[in-house]
DRENBAVO-915232 format. One record per residue (C-alpha): residue number from 1; x, y, z. Coordinates in steps of 0.5 Angstrom, whole numbers, plus 2048, in hexadecimal, padded with zeros to 3 digits. Each point is the difference from the previous one (the first is absolute). Layout:
% DRENBAVO-915232
  resi    X    Y    Z
   NUM    X    Y    Z
...
***
This chain:
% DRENBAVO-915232
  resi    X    Y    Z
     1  7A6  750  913
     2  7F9  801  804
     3  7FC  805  800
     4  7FF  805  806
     5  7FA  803  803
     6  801  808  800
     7  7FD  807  800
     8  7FE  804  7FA
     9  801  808  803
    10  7FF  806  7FA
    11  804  806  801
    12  7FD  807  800
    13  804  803  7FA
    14  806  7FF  7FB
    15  805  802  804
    16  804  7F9  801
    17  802  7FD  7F9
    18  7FF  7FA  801
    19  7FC  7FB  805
    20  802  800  807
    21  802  7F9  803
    22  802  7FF  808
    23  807  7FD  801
    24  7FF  7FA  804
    25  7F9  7FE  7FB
    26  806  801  7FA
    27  805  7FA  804
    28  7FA  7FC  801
    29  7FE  800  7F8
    30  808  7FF  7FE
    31  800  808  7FC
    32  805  803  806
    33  804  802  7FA
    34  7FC  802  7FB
    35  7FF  807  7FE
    36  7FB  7FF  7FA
    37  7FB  7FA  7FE
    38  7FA  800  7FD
    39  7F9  800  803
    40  7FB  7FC  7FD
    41  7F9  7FF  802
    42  7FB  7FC  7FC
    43  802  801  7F8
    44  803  807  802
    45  808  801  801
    46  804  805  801
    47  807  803  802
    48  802  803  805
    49  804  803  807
    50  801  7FB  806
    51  800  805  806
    52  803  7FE  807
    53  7FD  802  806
    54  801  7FE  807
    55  7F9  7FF  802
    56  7FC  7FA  805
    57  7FA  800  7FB
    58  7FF  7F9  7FB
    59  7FE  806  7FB
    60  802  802  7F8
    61  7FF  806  7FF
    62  7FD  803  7FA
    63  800  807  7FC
    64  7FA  802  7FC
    65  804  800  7FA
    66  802  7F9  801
    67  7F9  7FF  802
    68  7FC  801  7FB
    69  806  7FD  7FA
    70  7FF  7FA  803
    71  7F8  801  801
    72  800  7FD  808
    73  7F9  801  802
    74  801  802  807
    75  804  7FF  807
    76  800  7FA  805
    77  803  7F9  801
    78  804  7FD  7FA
    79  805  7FB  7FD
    80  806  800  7FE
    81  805  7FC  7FD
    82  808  802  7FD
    83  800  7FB  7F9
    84  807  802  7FE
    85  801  808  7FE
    86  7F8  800  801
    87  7FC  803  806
    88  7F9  7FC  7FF
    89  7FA  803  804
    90  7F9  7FC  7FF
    91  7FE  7FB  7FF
    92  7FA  804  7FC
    93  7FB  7FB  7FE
    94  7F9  802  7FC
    95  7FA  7FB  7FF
    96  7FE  802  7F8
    97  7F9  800  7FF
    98  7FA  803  7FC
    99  7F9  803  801
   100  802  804  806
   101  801  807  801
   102  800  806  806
   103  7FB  805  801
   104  800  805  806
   105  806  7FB  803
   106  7FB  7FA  7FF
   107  802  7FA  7FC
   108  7FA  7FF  7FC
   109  800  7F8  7FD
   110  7FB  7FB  802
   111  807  7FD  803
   112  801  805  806
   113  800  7FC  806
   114  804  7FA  7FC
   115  805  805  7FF
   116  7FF  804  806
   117  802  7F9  804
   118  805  7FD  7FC
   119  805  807  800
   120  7FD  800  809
   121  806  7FB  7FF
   122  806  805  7FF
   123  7FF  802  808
   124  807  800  803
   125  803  7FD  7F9
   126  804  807  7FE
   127  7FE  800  7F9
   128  7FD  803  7FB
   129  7FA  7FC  7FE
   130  7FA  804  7FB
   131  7FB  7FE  7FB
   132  801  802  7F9
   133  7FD  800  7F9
   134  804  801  7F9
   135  7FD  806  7FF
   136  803  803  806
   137  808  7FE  7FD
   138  804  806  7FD
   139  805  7FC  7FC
   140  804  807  7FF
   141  801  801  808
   142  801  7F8  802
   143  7FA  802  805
   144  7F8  7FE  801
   145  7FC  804  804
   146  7FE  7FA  805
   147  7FA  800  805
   148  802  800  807
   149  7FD  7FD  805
   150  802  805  806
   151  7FF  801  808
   152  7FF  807  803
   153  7FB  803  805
   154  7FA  7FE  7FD
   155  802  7F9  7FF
   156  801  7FC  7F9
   157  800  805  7FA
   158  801  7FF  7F9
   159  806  805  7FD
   160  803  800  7F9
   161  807  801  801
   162  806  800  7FA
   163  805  7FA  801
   164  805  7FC  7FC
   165  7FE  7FB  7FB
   166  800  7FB  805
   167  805  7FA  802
   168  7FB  7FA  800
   169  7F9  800  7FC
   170  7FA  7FC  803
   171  7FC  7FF  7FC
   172  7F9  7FF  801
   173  7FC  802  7F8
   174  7F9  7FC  803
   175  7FE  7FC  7FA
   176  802  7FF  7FA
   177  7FC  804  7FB
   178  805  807  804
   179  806  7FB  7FF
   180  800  801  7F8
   181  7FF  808  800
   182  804  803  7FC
   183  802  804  807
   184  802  7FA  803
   185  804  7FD  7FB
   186  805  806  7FE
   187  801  801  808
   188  802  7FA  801
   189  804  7FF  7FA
   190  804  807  801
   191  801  7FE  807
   192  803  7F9  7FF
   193  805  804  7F9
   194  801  807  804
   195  801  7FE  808
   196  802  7FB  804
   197  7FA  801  804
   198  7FD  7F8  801
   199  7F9  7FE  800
   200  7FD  7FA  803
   201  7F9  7FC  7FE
   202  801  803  7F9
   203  7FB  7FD  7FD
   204  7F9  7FC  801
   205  801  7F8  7FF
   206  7FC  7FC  7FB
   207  7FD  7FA  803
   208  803  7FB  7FA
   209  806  804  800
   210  802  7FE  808
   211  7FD  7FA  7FE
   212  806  7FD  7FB
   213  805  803  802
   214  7FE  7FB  807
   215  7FE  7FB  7FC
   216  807  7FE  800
   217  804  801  805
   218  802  7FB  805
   219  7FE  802  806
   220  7FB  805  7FF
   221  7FC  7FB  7FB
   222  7FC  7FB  805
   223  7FD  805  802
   224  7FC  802  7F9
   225  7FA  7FE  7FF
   226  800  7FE  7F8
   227  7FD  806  7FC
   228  7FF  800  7F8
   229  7FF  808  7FC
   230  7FB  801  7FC
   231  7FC  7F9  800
   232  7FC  7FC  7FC
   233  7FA  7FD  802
   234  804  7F8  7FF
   235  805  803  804
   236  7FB  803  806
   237  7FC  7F9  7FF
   238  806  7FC  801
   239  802  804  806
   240  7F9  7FF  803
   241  801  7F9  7FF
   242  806  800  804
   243  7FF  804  805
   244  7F8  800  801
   245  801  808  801
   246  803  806  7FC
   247  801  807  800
   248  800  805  7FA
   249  803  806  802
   250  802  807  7FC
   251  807  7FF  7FE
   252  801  808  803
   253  7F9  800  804
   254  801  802  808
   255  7FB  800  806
   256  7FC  7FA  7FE
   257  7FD  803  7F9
   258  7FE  7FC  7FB
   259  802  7F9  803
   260  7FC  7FA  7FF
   261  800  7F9  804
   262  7FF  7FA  7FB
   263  7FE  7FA  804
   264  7FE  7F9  7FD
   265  7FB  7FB  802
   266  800  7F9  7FC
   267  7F8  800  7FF
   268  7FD  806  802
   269  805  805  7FC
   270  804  806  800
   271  7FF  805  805
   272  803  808  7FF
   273  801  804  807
   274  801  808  7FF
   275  7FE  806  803
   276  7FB  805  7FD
   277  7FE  807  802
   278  801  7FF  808
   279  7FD  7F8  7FF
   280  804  7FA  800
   281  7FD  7FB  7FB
   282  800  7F9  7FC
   283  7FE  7FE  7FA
   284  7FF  7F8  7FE
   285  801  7FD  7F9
   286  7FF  7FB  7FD
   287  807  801  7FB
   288  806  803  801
   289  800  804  7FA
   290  7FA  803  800
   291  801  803  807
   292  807  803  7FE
   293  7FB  804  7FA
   294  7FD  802  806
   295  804  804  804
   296  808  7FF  7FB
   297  7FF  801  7F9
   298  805  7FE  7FC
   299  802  808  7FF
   300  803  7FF  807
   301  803  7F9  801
   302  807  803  7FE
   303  7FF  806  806
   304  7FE  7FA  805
   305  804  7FA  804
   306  7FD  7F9  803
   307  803  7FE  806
   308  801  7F9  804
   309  7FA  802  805
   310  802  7FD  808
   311  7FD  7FD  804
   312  801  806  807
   313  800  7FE  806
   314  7F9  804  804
   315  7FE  803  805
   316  7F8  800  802
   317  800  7FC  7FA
   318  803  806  7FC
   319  805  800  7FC
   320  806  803  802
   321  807  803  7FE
   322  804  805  801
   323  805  808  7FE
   324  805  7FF  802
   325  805  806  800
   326  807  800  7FF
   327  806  806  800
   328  806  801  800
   329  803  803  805
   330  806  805  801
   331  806  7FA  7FF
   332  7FC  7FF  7FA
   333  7FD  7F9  803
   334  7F9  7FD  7FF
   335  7FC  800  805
   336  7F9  7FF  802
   337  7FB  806  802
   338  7FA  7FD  801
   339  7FC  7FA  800
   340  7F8  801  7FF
   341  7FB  7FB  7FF
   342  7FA  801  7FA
   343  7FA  7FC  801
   344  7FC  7FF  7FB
   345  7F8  804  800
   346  7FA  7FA  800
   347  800  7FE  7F8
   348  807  804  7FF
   349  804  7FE  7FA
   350  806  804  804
   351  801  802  806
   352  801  808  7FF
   353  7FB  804  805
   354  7FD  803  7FA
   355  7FE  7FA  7FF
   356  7FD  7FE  808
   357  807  7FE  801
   358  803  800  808
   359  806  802  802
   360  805  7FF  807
   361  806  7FF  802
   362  803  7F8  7FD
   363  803  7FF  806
   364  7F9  7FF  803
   365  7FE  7FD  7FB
   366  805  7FB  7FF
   367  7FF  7FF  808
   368  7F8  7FE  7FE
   369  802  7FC  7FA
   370  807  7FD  803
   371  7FF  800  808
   372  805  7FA  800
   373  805  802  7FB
   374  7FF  808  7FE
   375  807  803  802
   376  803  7FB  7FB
   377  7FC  802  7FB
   378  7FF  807  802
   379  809  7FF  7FE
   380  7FE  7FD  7F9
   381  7FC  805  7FD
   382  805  805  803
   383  806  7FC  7FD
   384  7FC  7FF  7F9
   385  7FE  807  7FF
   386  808  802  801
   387  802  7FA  7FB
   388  7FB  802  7FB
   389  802  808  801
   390  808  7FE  7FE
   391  7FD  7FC  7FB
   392  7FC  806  7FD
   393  806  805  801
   394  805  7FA  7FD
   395  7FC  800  7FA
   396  7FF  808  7FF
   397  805  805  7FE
   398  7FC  805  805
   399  801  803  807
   400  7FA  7FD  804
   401  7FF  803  807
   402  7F8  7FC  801
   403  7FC  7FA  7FE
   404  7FA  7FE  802
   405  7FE  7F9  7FF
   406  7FA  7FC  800
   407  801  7FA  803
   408  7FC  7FA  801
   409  800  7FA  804
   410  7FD  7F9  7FE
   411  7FE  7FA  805
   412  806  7FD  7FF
   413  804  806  803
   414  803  802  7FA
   415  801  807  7FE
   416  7FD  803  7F9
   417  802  807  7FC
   418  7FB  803  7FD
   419  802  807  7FF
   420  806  804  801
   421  7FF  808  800
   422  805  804  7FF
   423  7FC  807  803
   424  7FB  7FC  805
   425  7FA  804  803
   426  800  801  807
   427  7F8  7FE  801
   428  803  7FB  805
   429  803  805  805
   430  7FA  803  802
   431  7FE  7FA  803
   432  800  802  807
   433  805  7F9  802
   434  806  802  7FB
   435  800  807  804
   436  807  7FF  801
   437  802  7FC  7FA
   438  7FE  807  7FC
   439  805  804  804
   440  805  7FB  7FF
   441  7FF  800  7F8
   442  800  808  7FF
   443  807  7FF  805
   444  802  7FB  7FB
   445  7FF  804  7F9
   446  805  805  804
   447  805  7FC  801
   448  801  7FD  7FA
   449  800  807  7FD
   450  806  802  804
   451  803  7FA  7FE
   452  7FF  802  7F9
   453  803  806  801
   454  806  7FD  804
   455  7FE  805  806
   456  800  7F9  805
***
C-alpha cells in the first residue's frame, strides 16, 4: 500500500499501553482489526497495543515509553505504511559524513552552508533527515546521535538529537583518502551485515574503471572516447598521432588536478598545457619523451590515463563543455537536474573555475552556439546523459541516486563522456542561472530516499 501522511502526537505519561490510533485513520491503513502490530522506525522495532479512539485528528499517539524504545527524536508530520503485521513509520534518512562536529548548537565543518542547504530540502517532506558520522552510532542501541537541522523562534538551529539507525544512508564521505578510513569501512560493512538500511553512492568511481565497463556496451560505447590505463610513451605518441591532441589524466584525480593537454604539431613539436600555481601554462618539446620525463616520470605512468582529446565546439573562441547532473527521482527513474555549461579560462587545459572557468545555464548557451536547432540538442545531452546513467547502473552492483557527467560536444555535434562522478561537486549551482536546478537537485536526493526506503 501507499504510504500515508499523519501526525506524530507524544502522550504526557505511561497510562495507556499501547499507542494510540483514531478509528477512521485504522480503516484507512487497513488494520481496523488488529489489536497489536509492530511499530518500527528506521532500524528500531517493537511490539506493542493498537489503541482505538474516536477522534477526527490524522494522529498516532505515542506514550513516552514507547518514545524513547523506539528513539523517535520529536513530534510532527510523518509517514506511515502497513507491510503486513508491521506498522512502518519514517522514512529516517541520514547523510554519512566525516569532519563535522557541533559546538553550542553550531556544526562546525568547512561544509556548513553545503550541508545547511542540502538538508533545507526536507521542508514539507515529513521525514526525518540529519547528518551523521560513524562515531555518532551505537551499535548495541541501534541509534545515532544525528545532527539535526531545526526551525524554532530564533530560526534555523543546529540540534543533536537520538534517532534509529536510519532506513536510507546518503553518502557523501568527500574524497577518497575519508573513504578508506578504518571508521568508514566497518560502518559500512556493519551496516550492509546487520541492517537492512540501503545506502546510495557508495563509493567514488574510478576513472578507468567506468571506463571499461562502458567501452563495451552496445549503446553506451559511441559515446567514449578511446582511453589507455597506464600508457607507454609509444602508445601516447601513437595517440598524438591519431588524434593530433590528448589528455593525461589521474585515473583517480578530481577537479582538474594533475591533467596535462598533449598536442602535436608536425614540424615545430609537442606542446604540453597545464595549470600550475594559479597559471595556466605551455611548454614546447622537441621529443615526446623528454616532455613526459618533464612533467610524468615513469613512477607515475600506472596512476595516469591518455584520453582521445576532442575537438569542442566554442564559444568566444573558448572551448566549452558541459556537467550535466542526473538523479533518480522517487519512481526510481533517471532524470536530468541540470544542464550547466563550463567555458574554459584564457590558456585553460580545462574548463573548471579554479582554473578561470565560466559557468551558466546550457540551455543559453546552446541557444548562442545552436540558435537554429538548440532544443533538439538540449534533448540529445539530456537522452545521452540518461542512457550512459542506465549503462553505469546496468554494470554496478550499487544503488546510484546521482551522477554528474562531463560531457563534450564536438563540431560534428557528436556527444563525448569524459567523466562520470559518482558524488558530484556542486560548484556548478552557485552559479546564479542554475538557482532553480539546485532546488530541484537537493528535492531529488529526497525523493529517491523515500523511494528506497519504500515511503512513496
Amino acid at each position: 500500500m501507499e504510504s500515508k501522511r499523519v501526525q506524530i502526537k507524544f502522550l504526557p505519561s505511561n497510562k495507556y499501553n499501547g499507542i494510540i490510533i483514531p478509528y477512521a485513520l485504522c480503516r484507512e491503513l487497513g488494520i481496523d482489526d488488529k489489536k497489536q502490530m509492530v511499530v518500527q522506525l528506521g532500524q528500531k522495532r517493537l511490539m506493542t497495543r493498537i489503541l482505538k479512539v474516536q477522534r477526527a485528528d490524522r494522529a498516532i499517539w505515542i506514550p513516552p515509553a514507547i518514545r524513547l524504545n523506539l528513539a523517535i527524536p520529536f513530534d510532527g508530520d510523518l509517514h506511515v505504511k502497513v507491510t503486513g503485521d508491521t506498522l512502518r513509520l519514517g522514512p529516517v534518512v541520514g547523510i554519512l559524513t566525516v569532519g563535522i562536529s557541533m559546538t553550542d548548537n553550531q556544526l562546525v565543518s568547512a561544509r556548513s552552508s553545503f550541508f545547511k542547504h542540502l538538508l533545507s530540502a526536507q521542508r514539507g517532506e515529513s521525514i526525518y533527515y540529519f547528518l551523521f558520522t560513524p562515531s555518532d552510532v551505537d551499535w548495541s542501541t541501534n541509534t545515532v546521535r544525528g545532527m539535526f537541522l531545526r526551525g524554532d523562534a530564533n530560526g534555523l538551529t543546529w540540534r543533536r538529537l537520538t534517532v534509529p539507525l536510519p532506513d536510507v544512508v546518503y553518502n557523501r564521505i568527500p574524497d577518497r583518502h575519508s573513504e578508506k578510513l578504518l571508521s568508514v569501512t566497518n560502518f559500512i560493512k556493519r551496516l550492509e551485515e546487520n541492517t537492512d538500511a540501503k545506502m546510495f553512492n557508495p563509493t567514488f568511481f574510478n576513472k578507468w574503471s567506468i571506463h571499461q565497463r562502458l567501452v563495451d556496451h552496445p549503446l553506451a560505447n559511441r559515446h567514449i572516447p578511446e582511453t589507455h590505463v597506464a600508457p607507454t610513451v609509444q602508445k601516447v605518441d601513437h595517440m598524438l598521432k591519431k588524434y593530433g591532441m590528448v589528455y593525461l589524466k589521474p585515473v583517480t584525480g578530481s577537479l582538474g588536478l594533475g591533467i596535462l593537454k598533449l598536442t602535436y604539431r608536425p614540424g615545430i613539436g609537442y606542446f604540453c598545457r597545464y595549470h600550475s600555481h594559479s597559471q595556466n601554462v605551455v611548454r614546447r618539446y622537441r621529443s615526446l619523451a623528454t616532455l613526459l620525463q618533464n612533467h610524468l616520470p615513469k613512477s607515475r605512468f600506472s596512476n595516469y590515463l591518455v584520453q582521445q582529446g576532442i575537438n569542442l565546439i566554442k564559444f568566444k573562441d573558448r572551448p566549452l563543455d558541459f556537467r550535466v547532473h542526473a538523479h533518480k527521482n522517487r519512481e526510481n527513474q533517471w532524470v536530468v537536474a541540470a544542464i550547466a555549461a563550463k567555458i574554459a579560462g584564457l590558456g585553460s587545459v580545462t574548463t573548471h573555475v579554479r582554473t578561470g572557468g565560466t559557468v551558466i545555464l546550457g540551455q543559453d548557451l546552446l541557444k548562442q552556439v545552436f540558435p537554429q536547432n538548440s532544443t533538439y540538442m538540449e534533448q540529445q545531452v539530456k537522452e545521452t546523459a540518461i542512457l550512459l546513467a542506465k549503462a553505469i547502473e546496468s554494470r554496478l552492483n550499487q544503488n546510484i541516486g546521482e551522477l554528474g557527467f562531463d560531457i563534450g560536444i564536438d563540431h560534428k555535434g557528436h556527444i563525448w563522456m569524459f567523466e562520470a562522478n559518482s558524488r558530484p561537486g556542486r560548484s556548478i549551482f552557485k552559479a546564479s542561472s542554475l538557482k532553480d536546478a539546485d532546488s530541484q537537485s537537493i528535492r531529488l536526493i529526497v525523493d529517491y530516499s523515500k523511494f528506497l526506503a519504500n515511503f512513496n
